[in-house]
PDB file of N, CA, C and O in Angstrom:
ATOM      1  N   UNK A   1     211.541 205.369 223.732  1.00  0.00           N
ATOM      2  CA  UNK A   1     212.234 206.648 223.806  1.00  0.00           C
ATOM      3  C   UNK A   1     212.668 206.940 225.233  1.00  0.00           C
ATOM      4  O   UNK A   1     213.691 207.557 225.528  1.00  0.00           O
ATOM      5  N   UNK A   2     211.577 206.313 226.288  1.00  0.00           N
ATOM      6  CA  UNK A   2     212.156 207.106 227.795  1.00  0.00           C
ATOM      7  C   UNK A   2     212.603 205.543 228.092  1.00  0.00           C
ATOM      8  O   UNK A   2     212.017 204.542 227.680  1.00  0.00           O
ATOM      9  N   UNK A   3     214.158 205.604 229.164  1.00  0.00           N
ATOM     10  CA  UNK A   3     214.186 204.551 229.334  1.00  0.00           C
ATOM     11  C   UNK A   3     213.533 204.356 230.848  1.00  0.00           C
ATOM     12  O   UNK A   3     212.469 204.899 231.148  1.00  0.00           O
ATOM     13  N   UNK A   4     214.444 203.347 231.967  1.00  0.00           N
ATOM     14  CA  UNK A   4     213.304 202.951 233.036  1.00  0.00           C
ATOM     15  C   UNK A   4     213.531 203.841 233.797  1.00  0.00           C
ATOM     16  O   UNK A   4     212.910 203.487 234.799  1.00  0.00           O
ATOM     17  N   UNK A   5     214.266 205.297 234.148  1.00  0.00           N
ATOM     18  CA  UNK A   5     214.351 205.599 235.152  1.00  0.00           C
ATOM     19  C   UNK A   5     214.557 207.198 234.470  1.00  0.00           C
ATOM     20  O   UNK A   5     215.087 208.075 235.154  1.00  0.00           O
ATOM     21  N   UNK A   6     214.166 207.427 233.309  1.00  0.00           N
ATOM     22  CA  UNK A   6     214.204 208.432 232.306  1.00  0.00           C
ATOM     23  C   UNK A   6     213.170 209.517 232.924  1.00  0.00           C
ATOM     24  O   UNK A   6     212.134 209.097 233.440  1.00  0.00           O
ATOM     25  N   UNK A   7     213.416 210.782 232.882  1.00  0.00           N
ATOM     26  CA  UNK A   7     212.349 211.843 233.226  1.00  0.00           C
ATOM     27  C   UNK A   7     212.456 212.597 231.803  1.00  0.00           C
ATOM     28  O   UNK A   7     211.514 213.378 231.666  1.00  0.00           O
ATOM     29  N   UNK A   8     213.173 212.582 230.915  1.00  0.00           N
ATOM     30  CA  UNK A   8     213.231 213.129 229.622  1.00  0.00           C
ATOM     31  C   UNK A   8     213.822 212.485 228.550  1.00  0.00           C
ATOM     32  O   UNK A   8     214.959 212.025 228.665  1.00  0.00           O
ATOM     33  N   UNK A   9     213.124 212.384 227.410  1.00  0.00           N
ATOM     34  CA  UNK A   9     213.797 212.172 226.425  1.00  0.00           C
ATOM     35  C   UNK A   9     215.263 211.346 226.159  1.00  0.00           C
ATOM     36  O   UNK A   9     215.877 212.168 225.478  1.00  0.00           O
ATOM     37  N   UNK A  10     215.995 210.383 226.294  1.00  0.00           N
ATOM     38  CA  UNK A  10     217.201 210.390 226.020  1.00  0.00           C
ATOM     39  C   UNK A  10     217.801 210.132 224.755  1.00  0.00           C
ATOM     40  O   UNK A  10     218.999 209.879 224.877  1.00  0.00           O
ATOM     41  N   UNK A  11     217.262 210.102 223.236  1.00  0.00           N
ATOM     42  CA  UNK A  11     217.852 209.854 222.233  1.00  0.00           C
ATOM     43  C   UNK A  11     218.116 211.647 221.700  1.00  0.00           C
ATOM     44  O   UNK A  11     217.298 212.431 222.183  1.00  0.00           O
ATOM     45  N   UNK A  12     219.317 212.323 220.652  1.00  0.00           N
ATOM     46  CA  UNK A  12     219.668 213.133 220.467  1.00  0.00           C
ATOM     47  C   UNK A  12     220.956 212.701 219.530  1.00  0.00           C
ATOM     48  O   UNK A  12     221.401 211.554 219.569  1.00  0.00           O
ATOM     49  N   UNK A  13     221.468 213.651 218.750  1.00  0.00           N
ATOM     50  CA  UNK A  13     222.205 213.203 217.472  1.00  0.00           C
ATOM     51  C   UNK A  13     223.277 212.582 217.619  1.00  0.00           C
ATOM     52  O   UNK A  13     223.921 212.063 216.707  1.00  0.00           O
ATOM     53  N   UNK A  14     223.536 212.584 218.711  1.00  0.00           N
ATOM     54  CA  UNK A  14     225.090 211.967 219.185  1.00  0.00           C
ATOM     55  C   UNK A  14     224.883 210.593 219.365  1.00  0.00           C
ATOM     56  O   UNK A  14     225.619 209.757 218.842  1.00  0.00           O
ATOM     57  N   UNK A  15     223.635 210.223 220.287  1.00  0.00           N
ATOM     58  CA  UNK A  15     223.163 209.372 220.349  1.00  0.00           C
ATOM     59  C   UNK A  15     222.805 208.156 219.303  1.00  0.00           C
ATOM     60  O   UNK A  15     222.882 206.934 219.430  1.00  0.00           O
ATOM     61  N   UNK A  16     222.380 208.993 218.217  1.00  0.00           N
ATOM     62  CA  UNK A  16     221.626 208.085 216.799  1.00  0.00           C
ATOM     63  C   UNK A  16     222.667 208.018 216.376  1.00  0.00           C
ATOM     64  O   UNK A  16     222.930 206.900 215.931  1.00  0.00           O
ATOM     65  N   UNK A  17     223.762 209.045 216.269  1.00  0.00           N
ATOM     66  CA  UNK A  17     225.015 208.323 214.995  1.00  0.00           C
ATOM     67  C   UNK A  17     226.320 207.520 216.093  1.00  0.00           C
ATOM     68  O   UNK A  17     227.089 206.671 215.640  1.00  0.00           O
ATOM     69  N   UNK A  18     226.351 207.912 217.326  1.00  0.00           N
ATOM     70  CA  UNK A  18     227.429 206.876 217.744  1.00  0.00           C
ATOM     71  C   UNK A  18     227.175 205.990 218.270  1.00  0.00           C
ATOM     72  O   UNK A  18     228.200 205.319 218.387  1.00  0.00           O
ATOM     73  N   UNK A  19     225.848 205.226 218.981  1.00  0.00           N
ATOM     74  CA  UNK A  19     225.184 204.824 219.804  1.00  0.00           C
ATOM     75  C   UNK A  19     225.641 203.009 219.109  1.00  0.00           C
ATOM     76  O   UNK A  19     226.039 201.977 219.650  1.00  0.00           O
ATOM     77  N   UNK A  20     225.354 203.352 217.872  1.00  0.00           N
ATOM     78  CA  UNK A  20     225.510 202.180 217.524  1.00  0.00           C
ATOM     79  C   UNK A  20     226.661 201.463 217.402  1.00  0.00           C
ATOM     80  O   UNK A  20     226.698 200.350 216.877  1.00  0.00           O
ATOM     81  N   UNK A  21     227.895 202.209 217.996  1.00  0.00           N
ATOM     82  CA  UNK A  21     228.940 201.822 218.011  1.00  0.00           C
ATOM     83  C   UNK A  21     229.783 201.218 219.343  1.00  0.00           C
ATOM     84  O   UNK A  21     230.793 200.542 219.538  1.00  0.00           O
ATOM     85  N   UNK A  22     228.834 201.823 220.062  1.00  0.00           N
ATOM     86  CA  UNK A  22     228.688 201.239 221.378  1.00  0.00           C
ATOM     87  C   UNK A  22     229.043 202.490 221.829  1.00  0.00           C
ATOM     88  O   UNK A  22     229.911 202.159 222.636  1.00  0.00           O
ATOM     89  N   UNK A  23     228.987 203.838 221.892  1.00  0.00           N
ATOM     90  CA  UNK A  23     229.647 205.038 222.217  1.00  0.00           C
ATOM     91  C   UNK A  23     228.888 205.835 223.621  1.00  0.00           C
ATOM     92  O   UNK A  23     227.658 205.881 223.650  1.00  0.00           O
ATOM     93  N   UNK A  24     229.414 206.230 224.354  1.00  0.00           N
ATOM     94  CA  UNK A  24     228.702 206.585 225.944  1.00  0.00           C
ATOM     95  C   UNK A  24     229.213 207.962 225.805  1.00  0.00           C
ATOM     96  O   UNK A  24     230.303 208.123 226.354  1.00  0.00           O
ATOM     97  N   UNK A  25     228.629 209.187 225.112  1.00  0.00           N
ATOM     98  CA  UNK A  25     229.062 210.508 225.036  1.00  0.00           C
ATOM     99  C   UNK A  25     228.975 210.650 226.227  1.00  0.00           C
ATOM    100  O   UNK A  25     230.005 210.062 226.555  1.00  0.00           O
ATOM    101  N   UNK A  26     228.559 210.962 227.091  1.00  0.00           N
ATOM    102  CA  UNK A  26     228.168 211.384 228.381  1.00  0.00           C
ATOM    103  C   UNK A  26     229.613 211.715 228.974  1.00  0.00           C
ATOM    104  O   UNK A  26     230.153 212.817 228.884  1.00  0.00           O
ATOM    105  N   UNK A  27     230.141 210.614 229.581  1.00  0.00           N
ATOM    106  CA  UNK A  27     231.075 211.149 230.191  1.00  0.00           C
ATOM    107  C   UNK A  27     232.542 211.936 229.237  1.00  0.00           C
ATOM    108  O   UNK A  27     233.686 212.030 229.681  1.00  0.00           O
ATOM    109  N   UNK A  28     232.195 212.279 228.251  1.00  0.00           N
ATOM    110  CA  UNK A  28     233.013 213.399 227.362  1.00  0.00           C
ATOM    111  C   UNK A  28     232.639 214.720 227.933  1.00  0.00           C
ATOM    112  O   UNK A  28     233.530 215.558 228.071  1.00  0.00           O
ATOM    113  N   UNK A  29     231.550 214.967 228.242  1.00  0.00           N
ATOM    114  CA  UNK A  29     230.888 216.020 228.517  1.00  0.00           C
ATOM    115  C   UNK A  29     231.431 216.652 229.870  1.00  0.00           C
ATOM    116  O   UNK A  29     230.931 216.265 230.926  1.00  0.00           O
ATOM    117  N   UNK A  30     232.492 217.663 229.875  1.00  0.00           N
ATOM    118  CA  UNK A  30     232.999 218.650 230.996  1.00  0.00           C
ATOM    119  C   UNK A  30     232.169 219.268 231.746  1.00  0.00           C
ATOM    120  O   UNK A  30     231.093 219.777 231.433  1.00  0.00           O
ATOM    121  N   UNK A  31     232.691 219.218 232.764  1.00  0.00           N
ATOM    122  CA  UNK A  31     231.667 219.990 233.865  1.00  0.00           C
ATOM    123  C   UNK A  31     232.331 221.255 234.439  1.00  0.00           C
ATOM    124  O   UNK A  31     233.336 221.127 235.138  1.00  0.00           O
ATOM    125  N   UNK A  32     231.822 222.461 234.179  1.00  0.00           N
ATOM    126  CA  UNK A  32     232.508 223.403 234.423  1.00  0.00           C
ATOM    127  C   UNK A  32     232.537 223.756 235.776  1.00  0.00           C
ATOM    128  O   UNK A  32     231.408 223.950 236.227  1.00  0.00           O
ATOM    129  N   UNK A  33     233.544 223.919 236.654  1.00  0.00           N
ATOM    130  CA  UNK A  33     233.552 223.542 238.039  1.00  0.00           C
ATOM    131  C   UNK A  33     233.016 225.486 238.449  1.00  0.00           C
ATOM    132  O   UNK A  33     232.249 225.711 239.385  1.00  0.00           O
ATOM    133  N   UNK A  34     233.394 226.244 237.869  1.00  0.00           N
ATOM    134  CA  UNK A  34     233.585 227.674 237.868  1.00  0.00           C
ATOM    135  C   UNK A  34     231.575 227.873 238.416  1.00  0.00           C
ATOM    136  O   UNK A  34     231.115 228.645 239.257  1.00  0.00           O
ATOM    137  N   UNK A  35     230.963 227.037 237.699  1.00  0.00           N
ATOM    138  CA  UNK A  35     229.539 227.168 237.603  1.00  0.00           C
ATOM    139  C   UNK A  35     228.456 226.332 238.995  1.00  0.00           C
ATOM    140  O   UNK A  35     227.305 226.462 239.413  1.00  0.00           O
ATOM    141  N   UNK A  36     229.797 225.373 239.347  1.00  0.00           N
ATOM    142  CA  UNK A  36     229.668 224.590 240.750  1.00  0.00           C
ATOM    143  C   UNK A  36     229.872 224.839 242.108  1.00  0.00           C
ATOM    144  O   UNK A  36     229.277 224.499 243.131  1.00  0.00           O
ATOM    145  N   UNK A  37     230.555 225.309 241.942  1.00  0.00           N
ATOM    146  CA  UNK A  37     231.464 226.707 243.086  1.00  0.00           C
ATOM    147  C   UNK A  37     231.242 228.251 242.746  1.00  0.00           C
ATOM    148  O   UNK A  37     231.394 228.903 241.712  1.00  0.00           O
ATOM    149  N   UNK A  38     230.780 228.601 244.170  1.00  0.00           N
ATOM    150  CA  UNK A  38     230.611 229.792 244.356  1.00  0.00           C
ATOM    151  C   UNK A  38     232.790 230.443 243.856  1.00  0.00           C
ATOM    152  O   UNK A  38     233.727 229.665 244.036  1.00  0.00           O
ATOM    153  N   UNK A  39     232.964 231.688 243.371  1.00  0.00           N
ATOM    154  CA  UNK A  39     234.157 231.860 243.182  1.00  0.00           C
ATOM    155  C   UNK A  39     235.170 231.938 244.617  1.00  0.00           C
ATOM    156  O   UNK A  39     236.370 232.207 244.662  1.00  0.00           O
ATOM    157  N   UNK A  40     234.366 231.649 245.592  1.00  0.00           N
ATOM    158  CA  UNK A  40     235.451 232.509 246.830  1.00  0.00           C
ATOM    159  C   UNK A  40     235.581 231.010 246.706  1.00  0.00           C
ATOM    160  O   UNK A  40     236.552 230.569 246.091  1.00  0.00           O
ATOM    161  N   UNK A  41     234.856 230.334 247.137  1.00  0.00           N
ATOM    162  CA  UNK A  41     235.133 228.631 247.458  1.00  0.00           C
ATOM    163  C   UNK A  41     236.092 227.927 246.818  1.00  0.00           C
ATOM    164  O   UNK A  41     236.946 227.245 247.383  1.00  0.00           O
ATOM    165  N   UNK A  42     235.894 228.175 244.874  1.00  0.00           N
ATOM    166  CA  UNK A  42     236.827 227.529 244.129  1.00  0.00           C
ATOM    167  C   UNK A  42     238.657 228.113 244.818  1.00  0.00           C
ATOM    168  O   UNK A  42     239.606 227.329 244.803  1.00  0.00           O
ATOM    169  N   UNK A  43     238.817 230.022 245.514  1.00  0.00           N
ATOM    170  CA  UNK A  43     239.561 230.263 245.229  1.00  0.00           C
ATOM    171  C   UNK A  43     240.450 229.323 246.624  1.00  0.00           C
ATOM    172  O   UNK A  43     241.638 228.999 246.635  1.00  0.00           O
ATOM    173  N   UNK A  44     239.505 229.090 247.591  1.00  0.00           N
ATOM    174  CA  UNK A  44     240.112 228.195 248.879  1.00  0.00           C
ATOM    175  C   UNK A  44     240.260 226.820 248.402  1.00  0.00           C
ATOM    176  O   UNK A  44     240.812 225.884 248.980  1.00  0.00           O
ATOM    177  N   UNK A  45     239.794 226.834 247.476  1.00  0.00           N
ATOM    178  CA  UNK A  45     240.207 224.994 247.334  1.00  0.00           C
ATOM    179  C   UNK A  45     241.514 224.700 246.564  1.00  0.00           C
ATOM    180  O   UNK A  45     242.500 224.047 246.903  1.00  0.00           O
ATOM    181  N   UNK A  46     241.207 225.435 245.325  1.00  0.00           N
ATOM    182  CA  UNK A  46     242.114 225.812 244.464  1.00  0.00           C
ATOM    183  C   UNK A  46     243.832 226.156 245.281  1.00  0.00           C
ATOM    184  O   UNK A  46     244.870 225.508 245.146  1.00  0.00           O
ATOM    185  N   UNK A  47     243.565 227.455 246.150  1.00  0.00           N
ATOM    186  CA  UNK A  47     244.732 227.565 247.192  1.00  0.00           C
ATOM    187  C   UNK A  47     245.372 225.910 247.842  1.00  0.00           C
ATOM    188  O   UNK A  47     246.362 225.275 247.479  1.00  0.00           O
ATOM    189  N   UNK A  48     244.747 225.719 248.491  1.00  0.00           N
ATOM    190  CA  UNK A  48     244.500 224.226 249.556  1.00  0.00           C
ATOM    191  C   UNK A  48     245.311 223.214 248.440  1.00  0.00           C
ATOM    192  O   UNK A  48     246.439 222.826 248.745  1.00  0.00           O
ATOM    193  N   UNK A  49     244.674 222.777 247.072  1.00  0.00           N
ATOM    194  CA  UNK A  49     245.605 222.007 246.092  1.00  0.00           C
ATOM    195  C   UNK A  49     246.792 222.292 245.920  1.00  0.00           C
ATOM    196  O   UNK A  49     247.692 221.456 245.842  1.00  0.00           O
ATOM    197  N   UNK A  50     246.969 223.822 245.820  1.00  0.00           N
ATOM    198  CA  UNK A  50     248.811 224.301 245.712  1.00  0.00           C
ATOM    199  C   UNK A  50     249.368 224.391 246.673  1.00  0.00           C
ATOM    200  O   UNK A  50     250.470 224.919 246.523  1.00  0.00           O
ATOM    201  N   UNK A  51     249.041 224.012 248.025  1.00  0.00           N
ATOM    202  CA  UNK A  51     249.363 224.079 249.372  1.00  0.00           C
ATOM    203  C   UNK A  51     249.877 222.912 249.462  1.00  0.00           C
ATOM    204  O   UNK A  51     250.992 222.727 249.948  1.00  0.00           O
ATOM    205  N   UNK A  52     249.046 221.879 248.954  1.00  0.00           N
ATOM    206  CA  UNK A  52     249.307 220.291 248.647  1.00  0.00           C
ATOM    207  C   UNK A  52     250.404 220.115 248.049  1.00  0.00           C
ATOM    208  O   UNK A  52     251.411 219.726 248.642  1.00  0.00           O
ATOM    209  N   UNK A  53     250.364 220.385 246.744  1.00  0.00           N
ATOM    210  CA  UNK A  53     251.157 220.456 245.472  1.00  0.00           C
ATOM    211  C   UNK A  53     252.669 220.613 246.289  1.00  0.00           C
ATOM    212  O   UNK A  53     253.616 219.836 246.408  1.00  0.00           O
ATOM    213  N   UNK A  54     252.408 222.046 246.803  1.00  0.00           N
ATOM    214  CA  UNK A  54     253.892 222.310 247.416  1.00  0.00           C
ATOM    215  C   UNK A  54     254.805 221.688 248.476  1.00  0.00           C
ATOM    216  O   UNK A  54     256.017 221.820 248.646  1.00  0.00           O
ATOM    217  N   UNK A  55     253.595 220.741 249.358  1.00  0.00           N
ATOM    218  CA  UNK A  55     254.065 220.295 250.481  1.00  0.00           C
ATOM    219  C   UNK A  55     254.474 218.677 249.854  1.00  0.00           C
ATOM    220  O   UNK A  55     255.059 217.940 250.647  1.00  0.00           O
ATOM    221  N   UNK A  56     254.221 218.223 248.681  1.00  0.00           N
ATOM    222  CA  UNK A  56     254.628 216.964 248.253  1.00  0.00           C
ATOM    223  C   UNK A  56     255.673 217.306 247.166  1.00  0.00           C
ATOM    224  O   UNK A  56     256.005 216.282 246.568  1.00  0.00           O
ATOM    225  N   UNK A  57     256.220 218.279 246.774  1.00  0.00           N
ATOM    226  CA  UNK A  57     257.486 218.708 245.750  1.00  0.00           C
ATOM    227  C   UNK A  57     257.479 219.926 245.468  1.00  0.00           C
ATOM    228  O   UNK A  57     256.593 220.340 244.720  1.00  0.00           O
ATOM    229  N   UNK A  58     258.477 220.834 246.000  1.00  0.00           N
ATOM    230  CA  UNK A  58     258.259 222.002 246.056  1.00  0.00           C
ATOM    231  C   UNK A  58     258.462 222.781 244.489  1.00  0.00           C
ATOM    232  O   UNK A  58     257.959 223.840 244.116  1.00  0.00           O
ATOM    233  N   UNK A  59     259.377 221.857 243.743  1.00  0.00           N
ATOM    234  CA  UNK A  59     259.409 222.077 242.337  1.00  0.00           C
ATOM    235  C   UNK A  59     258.363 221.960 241.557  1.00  0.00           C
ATOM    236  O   UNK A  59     258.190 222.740 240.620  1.00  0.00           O
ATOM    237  N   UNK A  60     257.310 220.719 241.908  1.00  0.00           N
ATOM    238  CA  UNK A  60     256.125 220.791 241.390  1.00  0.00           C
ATOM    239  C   UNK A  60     255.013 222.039 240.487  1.00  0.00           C
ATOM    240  O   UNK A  60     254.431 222.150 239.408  1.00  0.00           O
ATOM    241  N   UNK A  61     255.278 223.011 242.131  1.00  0.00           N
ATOM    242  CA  UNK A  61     254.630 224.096 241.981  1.00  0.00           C
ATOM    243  C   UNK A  61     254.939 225.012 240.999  1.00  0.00           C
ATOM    244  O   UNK A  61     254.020 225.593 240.421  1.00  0.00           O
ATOM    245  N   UNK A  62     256.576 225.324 240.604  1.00  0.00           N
ATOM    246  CA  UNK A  62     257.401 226.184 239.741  1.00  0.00           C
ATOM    247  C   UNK A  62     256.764 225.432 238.408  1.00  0.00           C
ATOM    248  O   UNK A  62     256.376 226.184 237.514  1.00  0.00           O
ATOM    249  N   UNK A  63     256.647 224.209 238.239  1.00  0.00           N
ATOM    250  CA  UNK A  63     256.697 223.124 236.856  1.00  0.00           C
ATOM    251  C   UNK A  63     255.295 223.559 236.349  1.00  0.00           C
ATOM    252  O   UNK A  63     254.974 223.402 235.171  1.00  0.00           O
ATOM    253  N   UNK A  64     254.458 224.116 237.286  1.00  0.00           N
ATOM    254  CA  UNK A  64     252.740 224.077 237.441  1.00  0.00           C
ATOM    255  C   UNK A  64     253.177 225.537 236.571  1.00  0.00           C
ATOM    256  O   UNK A  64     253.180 225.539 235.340  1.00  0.00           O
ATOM    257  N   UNK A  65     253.541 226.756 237.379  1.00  0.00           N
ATOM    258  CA  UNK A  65     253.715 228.027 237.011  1.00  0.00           C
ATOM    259  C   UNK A  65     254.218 228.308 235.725  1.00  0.00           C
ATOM    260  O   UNK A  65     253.976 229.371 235.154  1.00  0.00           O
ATOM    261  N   UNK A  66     254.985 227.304 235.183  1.00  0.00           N
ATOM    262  CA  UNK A  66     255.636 227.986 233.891  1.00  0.00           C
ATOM    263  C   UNK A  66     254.395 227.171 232.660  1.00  0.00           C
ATOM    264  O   UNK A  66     254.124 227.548 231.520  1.00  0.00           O
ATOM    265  N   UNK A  67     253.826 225.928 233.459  1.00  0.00           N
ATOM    266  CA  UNK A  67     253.344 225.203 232.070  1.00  0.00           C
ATOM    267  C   UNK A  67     251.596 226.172 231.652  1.00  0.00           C
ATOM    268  O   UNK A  67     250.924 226.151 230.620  1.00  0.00           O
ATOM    269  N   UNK A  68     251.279 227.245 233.564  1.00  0.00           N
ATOM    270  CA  UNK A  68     250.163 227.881 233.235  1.00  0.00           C
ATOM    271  C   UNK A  68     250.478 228.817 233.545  1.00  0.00           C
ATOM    272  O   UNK A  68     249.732 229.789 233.432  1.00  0.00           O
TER     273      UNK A  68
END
């Protein structure tokens, strides 16, 4: 049940029915960045990417705005 470097448990239902298919749920699993970052931080980084965005195609940014 634990494997060699296991501190808990790793079998669970995803595990037993896809496992055998060769299936690695894990990296399906999103990481909510909102919960990683304090909000002021996400909002400077977040800025800093569209700063980017804009300085490599300024249309980019408009293409960004209408699709969010």
């Amino acid at each position: 049940l634990l494997k060699a470097f296991s501190l808990v448990p790793t079998l669970n239902t995803f595990n037993e029915q896809l496992g055998n298919l060769g299936l690695d749920f894990f990296p399906m699993l999103v990481v909510d960045l909102l919960h990683e970052f304090k909000l002021g931080v996400f909002k400077y980084v977040f800025k800093h990417l569209i700063r980017l965005l804009y300085a490599i195609n300024h249309e980019s940014v408009a293409l960004l705005n209408e699709r969010y």
